[in-house]
C-alpha positions in Angstrom: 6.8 -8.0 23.0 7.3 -4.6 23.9 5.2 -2.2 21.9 6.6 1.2 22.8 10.2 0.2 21.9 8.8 -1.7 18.3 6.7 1.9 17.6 10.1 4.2 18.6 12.0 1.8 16.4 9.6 1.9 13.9 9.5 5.6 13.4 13.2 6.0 13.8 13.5 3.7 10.5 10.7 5.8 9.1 12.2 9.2 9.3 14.8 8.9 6.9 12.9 6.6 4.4 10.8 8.3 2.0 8.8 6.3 0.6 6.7 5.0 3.7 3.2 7.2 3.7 0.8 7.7 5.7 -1.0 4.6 4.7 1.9 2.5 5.7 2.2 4.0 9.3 -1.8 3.0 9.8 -1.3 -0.1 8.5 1.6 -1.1 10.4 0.1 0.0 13.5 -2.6 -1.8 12.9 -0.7 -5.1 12.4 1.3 -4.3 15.9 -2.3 -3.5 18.0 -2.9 -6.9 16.4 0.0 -8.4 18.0 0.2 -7.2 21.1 -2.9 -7.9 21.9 -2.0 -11.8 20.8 1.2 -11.5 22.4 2.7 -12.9 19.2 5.0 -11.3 16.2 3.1 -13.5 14.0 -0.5 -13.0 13.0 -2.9 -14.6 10.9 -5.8 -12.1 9.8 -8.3 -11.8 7.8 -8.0 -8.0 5.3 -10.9 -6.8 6.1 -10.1 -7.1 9.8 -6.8 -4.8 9.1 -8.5 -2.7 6.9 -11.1 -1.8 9.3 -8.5 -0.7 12.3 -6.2 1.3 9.5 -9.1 2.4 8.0 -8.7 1.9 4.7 -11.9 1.0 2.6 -10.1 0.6 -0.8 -9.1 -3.6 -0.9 -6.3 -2.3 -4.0 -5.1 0.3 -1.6 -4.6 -2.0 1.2 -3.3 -5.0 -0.3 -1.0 -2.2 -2.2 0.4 -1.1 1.1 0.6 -4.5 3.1 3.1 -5.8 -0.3 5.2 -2.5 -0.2 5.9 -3.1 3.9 7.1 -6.6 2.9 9.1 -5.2 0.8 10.7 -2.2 2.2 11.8 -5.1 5.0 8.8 -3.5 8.1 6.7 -6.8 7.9 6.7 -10.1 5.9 3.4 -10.9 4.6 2.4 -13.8 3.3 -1.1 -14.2 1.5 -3.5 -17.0 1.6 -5.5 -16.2 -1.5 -8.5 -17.6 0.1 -11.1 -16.2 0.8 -12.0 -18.7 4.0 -8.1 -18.6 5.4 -6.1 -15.5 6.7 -3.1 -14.2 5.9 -0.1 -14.2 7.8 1.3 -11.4 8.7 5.3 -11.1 10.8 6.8 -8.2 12.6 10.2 -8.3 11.8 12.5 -6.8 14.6 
């Protein structure tokens, strides 16, 4: 996975869509720091984990911004809702 070329991507799509924030850029960066490091477009992660790196300390802030990605097409997300299992999270090319 190359990283530079999914970040120059990334912000191309950005620039001319209006609704991303700030919030989603730290967010989504956190999710690809994520995956490089496991060498994977698929993660499985806990929120707090993701919140940490974005830093964002609100859990309705965060899960707010992870569901808007999914669904402005930047990530597919797909929640565990428990407590004891992660998340899955997929960069989507």
């Amino acid at each position: 996975m190359d990283i530079t070329k999914r970040l120059d991507q990334f912000f191309t799509d950005i620039s001319v869509d209006a609704r991303v924030t700030a919030m989603h850029i730290s967010v989504y960066t956190a999710v690809l720091r994520c995956a490089n490091r496991l060498m994977s477009e698929c993660i499985s992660m806990y929120s707090y984990e993701l919140m940490s790196l974005s830093k964002i300390s609100c859990g309705k802030t965060y899960y707010r911004v992870v569901r808007e990605l999914s669904d402005f097409g930047y990530i597919v997300y797909e929640p565990s809702f428990h407590k004891n299992r992660p998340s899955n999270i997929r960069l989507l090319a």
